[in-house]
Backbone as CSV, one residue per row, in Angstrom:
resi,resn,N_x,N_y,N_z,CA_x,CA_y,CA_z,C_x,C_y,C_z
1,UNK,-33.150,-5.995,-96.441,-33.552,-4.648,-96.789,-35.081,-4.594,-96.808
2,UNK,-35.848,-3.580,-96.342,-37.414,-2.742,-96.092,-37.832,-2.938,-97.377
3,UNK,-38.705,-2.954,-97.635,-39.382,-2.914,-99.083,-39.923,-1.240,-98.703
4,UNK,-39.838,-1.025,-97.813,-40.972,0.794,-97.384,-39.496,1.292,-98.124
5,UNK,-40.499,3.173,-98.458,-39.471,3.739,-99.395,-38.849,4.390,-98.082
6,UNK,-37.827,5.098,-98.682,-36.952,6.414,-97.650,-38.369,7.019,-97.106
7,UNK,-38.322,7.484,-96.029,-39.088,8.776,-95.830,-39.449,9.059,-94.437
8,UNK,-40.503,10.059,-94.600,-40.969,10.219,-92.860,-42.253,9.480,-92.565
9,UNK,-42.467,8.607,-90.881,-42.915,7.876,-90.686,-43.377,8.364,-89.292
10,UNK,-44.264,7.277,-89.030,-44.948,7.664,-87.466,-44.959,6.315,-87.241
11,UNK,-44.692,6.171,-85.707,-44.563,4.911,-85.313,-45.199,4.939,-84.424
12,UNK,-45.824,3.487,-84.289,-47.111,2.785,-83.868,-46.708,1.935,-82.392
13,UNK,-45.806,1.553,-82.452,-45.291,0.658,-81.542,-43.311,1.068,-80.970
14,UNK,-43.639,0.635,-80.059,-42.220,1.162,-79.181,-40.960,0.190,-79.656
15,UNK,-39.868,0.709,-80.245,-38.501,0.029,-80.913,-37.429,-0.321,-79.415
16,UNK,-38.065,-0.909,-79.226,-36.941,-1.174,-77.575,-35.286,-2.145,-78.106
17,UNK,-34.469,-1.403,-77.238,-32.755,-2.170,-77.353,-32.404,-2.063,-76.058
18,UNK,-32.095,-3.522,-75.820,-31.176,-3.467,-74.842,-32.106,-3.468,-73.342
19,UNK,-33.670,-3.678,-73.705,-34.328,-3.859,-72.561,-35.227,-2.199,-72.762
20,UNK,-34.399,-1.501,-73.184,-34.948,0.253,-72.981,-35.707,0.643,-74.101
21,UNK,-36.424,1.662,-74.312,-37.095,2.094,-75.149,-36.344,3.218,-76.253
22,UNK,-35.992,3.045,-76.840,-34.994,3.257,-78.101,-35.852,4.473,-78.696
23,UNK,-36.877,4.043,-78.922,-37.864,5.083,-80.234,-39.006,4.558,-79.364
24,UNK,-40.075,6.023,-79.183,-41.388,5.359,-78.675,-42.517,5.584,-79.485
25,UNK,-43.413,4.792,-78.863,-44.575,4.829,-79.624,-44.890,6.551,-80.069
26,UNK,-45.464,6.918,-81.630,-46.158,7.903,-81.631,-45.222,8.945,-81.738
27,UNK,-44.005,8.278,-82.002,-43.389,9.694,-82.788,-43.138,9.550,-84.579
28,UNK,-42.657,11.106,-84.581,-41.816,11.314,-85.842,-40.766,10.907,-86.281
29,UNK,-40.255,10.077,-87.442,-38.728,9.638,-87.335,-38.888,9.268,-88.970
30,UNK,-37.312,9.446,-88.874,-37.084,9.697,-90.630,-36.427,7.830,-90.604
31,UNK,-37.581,7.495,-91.822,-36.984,5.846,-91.970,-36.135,5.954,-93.680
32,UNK,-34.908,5.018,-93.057,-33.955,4.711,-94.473,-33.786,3.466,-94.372
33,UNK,-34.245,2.824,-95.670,-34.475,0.704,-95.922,-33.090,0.716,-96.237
34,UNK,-32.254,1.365,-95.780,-30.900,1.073,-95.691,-29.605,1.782,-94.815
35,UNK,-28.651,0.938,-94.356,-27.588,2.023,-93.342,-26.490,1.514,-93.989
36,UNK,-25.455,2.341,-93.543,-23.558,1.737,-93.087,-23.982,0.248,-92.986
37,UNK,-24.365,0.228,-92.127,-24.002,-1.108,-91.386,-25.230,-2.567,-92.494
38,UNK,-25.872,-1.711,-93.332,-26.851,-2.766,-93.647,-28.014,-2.544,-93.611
39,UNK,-28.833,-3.096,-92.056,-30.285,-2.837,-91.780,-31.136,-1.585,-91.813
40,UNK,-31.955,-1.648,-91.705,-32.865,-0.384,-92.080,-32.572,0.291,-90.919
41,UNK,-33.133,1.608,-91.021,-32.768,2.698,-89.744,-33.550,3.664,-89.523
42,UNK,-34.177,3.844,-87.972,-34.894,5.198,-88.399,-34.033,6.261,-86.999
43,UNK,-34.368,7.383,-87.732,-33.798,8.472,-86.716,-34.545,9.477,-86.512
44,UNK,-34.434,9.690,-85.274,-35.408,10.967,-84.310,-35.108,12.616,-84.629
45,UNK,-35.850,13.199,-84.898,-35.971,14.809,-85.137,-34.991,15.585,-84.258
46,UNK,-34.329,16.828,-85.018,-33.568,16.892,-83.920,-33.882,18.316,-83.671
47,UNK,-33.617,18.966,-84.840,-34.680,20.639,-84.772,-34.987,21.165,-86.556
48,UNK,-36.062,21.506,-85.807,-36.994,22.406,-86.658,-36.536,23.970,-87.059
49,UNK,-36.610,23.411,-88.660,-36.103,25.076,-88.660,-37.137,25.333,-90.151
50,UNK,-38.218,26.451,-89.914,-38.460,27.407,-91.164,-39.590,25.763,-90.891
51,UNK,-40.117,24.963,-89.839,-41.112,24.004,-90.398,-40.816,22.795,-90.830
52,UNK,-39.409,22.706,-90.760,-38.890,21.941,-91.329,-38.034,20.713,-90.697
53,UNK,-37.916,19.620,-90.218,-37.046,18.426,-89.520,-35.372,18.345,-90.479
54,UNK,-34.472,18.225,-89.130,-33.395,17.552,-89.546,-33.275,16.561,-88.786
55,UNK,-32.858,15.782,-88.949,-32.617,14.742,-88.095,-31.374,13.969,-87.755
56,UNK,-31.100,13.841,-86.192,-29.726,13.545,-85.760,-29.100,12.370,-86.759
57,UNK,-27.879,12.481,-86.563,-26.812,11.457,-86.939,-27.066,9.731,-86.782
58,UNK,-27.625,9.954,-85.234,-27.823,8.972,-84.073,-28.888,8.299,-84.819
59,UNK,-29.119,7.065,-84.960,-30.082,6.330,-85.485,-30.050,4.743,-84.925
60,UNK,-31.254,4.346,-84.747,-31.412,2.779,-84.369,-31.724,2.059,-85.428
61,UNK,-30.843,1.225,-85.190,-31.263,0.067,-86.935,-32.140,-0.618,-86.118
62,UNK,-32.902,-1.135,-87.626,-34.011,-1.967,-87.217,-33.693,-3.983,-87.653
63,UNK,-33.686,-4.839,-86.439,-33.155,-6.219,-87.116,-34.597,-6.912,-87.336
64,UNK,-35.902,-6.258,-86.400,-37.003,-7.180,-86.652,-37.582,-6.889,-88.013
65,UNK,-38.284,-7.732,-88.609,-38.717,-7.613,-89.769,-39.795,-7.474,-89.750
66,UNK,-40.352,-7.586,-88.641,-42.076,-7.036,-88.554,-42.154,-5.815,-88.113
67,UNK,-41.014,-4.985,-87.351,-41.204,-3.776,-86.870,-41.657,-2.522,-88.164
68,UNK,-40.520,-2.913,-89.319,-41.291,-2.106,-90.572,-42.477,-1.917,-90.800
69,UNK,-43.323,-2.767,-89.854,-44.658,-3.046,-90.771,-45.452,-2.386,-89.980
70,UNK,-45.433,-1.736,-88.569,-45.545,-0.774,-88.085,-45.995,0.552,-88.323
71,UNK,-44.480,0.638,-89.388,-44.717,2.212,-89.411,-46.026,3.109,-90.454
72,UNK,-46.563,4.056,-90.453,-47.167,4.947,-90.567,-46.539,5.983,-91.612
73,UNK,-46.879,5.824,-93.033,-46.159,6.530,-94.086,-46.620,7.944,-93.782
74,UNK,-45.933,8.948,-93.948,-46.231,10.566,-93.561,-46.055,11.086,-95.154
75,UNK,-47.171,12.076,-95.539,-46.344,13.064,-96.634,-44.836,13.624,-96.326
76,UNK,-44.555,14.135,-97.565,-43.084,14.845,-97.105,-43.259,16.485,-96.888
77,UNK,-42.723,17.319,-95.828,-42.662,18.408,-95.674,-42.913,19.271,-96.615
78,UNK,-43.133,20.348,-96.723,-42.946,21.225,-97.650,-44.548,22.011,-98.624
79,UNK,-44.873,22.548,-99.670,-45.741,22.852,-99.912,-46.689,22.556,-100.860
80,UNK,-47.485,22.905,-100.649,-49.167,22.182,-101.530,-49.525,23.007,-101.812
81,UNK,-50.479,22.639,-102.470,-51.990,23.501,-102.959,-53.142,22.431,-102.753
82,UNK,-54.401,23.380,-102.070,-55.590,22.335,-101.619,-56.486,22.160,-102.877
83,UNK,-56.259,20.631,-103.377,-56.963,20.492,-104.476,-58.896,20.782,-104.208
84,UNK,-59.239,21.069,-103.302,-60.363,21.551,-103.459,-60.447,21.969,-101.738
85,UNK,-61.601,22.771,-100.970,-61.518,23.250,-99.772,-62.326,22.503,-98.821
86,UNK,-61.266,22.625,-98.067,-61.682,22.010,-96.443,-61.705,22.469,-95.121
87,UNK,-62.221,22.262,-94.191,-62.198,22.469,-92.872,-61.368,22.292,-92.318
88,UNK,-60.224,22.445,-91.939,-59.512,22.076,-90.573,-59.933,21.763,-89.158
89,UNK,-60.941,23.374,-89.110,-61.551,23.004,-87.979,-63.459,23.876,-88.103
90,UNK,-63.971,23.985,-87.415,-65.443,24.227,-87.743,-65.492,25.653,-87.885
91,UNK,-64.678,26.389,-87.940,-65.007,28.051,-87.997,-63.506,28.049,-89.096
92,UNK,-63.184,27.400,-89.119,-62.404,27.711,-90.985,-62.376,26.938,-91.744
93,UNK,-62.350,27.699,-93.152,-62.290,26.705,-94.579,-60.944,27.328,-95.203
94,UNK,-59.984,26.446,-95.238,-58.771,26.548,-96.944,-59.600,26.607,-98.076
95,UNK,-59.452,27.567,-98.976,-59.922,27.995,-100.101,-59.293,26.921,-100.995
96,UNK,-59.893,26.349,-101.913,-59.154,25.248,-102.966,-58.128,26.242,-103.595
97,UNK,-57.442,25.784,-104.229,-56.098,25.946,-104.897,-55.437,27.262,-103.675
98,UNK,-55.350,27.185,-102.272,-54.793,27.339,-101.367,-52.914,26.913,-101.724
99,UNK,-52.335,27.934,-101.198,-51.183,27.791,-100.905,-50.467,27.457,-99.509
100,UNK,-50.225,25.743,-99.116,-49.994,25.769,-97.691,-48.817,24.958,-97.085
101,UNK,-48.045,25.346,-96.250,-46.732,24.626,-96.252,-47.306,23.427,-95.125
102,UNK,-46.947,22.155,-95.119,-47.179,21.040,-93.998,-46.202,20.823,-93.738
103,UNK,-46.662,21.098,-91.895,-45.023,20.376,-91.489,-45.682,19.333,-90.439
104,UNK,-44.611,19.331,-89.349,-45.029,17.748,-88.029,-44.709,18.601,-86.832
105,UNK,-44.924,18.298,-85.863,-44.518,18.180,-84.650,-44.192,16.967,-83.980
106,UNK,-42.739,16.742,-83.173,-42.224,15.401,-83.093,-43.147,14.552,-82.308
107,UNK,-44.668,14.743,-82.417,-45.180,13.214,-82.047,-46.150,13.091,-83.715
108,UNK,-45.657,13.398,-84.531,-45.792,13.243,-85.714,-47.726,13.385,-86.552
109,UNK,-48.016,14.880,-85.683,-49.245,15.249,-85.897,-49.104,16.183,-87.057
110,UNK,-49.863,16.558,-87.977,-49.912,16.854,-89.249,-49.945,18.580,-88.900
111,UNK,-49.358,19.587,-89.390,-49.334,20.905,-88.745,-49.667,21.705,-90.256
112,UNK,-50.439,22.227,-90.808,-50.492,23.137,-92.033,-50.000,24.555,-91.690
113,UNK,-49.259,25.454,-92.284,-49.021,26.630,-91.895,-49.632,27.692,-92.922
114,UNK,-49.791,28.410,-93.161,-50.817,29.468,-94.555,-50.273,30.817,-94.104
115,UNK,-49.070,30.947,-95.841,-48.318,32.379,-95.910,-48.956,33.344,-95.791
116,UNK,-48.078,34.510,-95.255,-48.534,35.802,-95.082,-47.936,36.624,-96.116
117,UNK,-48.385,37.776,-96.688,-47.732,38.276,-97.449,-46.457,39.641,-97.020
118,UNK,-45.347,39.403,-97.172,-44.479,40.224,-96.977,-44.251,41.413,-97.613
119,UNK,-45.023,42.594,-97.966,-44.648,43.356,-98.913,-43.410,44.271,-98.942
120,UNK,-42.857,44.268,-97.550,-41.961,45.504,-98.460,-40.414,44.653,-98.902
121,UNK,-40.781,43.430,-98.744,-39.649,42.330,-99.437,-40.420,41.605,-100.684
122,UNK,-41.504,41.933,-100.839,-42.200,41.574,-102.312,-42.146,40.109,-101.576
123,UNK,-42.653,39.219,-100.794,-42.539,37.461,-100.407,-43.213,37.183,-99.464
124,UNK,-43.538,36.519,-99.581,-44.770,35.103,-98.835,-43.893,34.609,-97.586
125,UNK,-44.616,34.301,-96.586,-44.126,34.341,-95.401,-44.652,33.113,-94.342
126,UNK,-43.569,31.982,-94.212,-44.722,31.571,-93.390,-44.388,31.423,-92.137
127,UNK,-45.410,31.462,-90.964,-44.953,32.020,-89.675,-45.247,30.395,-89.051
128,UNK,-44.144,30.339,-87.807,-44.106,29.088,-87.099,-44.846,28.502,-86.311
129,UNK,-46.293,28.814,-86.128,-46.983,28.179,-85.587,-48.394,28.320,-86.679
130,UNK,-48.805,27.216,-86.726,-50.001,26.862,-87.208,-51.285,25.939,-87.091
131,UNK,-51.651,25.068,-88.186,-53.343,24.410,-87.688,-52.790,23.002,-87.923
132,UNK,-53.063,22.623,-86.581,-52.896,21.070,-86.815,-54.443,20.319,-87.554
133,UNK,-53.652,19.740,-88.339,-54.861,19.019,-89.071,-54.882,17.579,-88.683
134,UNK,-55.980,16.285,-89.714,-55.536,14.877,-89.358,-54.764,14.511,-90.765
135,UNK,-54.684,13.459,-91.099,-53.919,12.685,-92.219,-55.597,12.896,-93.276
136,UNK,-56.654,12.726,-93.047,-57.361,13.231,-93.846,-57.096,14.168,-95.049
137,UNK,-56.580,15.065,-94.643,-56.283,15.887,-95.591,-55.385,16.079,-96.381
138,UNK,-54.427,14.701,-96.337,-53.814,14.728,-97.341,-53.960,14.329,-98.724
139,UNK,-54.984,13.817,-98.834,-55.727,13.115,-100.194,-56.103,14.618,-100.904
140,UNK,-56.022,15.657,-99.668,-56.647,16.937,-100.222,-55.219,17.751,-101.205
141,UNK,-54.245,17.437,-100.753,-53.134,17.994,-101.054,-52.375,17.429,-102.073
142,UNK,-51.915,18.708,-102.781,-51.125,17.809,-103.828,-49.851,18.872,-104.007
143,UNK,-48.704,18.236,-104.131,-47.459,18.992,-104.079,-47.050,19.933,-104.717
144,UNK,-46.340,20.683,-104.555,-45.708,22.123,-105.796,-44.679,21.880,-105.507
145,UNK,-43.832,22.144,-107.077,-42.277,22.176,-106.965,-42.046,23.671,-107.771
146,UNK,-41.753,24.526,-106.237,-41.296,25.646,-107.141,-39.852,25.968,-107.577
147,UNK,-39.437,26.349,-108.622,-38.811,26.571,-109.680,-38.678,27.018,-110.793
148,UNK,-37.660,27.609,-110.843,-37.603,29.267,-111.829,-37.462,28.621,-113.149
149,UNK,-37.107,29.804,-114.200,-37.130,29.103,-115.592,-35.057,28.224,-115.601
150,UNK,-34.936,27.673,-116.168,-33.740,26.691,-116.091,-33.149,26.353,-117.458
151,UNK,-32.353,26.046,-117.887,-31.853,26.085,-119.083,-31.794,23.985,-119.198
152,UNK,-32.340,24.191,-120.382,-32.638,22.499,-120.436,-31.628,22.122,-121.110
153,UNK,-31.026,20.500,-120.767,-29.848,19.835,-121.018,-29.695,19.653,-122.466
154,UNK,-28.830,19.724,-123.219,-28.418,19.466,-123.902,-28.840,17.819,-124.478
155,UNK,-29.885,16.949,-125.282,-30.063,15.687,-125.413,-29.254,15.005,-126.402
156,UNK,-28.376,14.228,-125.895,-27.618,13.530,-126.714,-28.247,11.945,-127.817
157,UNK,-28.184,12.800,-128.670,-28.424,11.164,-129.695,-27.186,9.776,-129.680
């Protein structure tokens, strides 16, 4: 078993089986330090929906033990706030405490998207194409978990 956690990864080097190229260099692929069968596994993107990766069924286990060491840890999808403001590119700045969803494109380049406001549905909107950024900016980002008010568990003594 991987000592790397679950998650999404970018790979550095080509996972060849069977003579063929299995997974290639420089993509996106969701790694699990565990399968069915045992060995670790990563699997290829299959579609994007709302920004978002699912990923096929189909997966290549991994038997080398150096291939883990390869991979390229990715944030996980979904939304931030920019702990202070940055450039993306030279004619724009994200305002700090920015609201911005990150997603990938399957050669596993960093994509920020920045809601629009929907008013006559009162909601934030975010549209499918956006600013590719580098991994830089993730030191900039820090996660939101949104969630309504919830009724707290019952603590048993």
């Amino acid at each position: 078993m991987s000592d790397l956690s679950c998650g999404l990864y970018k790979t550095t080097v080509e996972l060849v089986r069977d003579g063929e190229v299995a997974v290639a260099e420089g993509l996106l692929v969701r790694f699990h330090n565990h399968s069915d069968e045992g060995p670790p596994i990563v699997l290829l993107p299959d579609q994007n929906t709302n920004n978002k990766w699912t990923f096929g069924p189909k997966g290549f286990l991994i038997h080398e033990d150096d291939y883990t060491d390869t991979l390229v840890a990715l944030k996980a999808e979904g939304l931030y706030r920019a702990r202070e403001h940055f450039h993306p590119a030279s004619d724009q700045v994200v305002a700090k405490d920015a609201l911005v969803q990150l997603g990938y494109n399957r050669n596993a380049e960093s994509i920020l998207f920045f809601p629009r406001s929907h008013e006559s549905e009162n909601s934030l909107v975010f549209p499918t194409t956006g600013t590719k950024v580098n991994e830089k900016i993730y030191e900039l980002l820090e996660p939101i978990n949104l969630r309504g008010p919830y009724v707290p568990q019952a603590r048993l003594h």
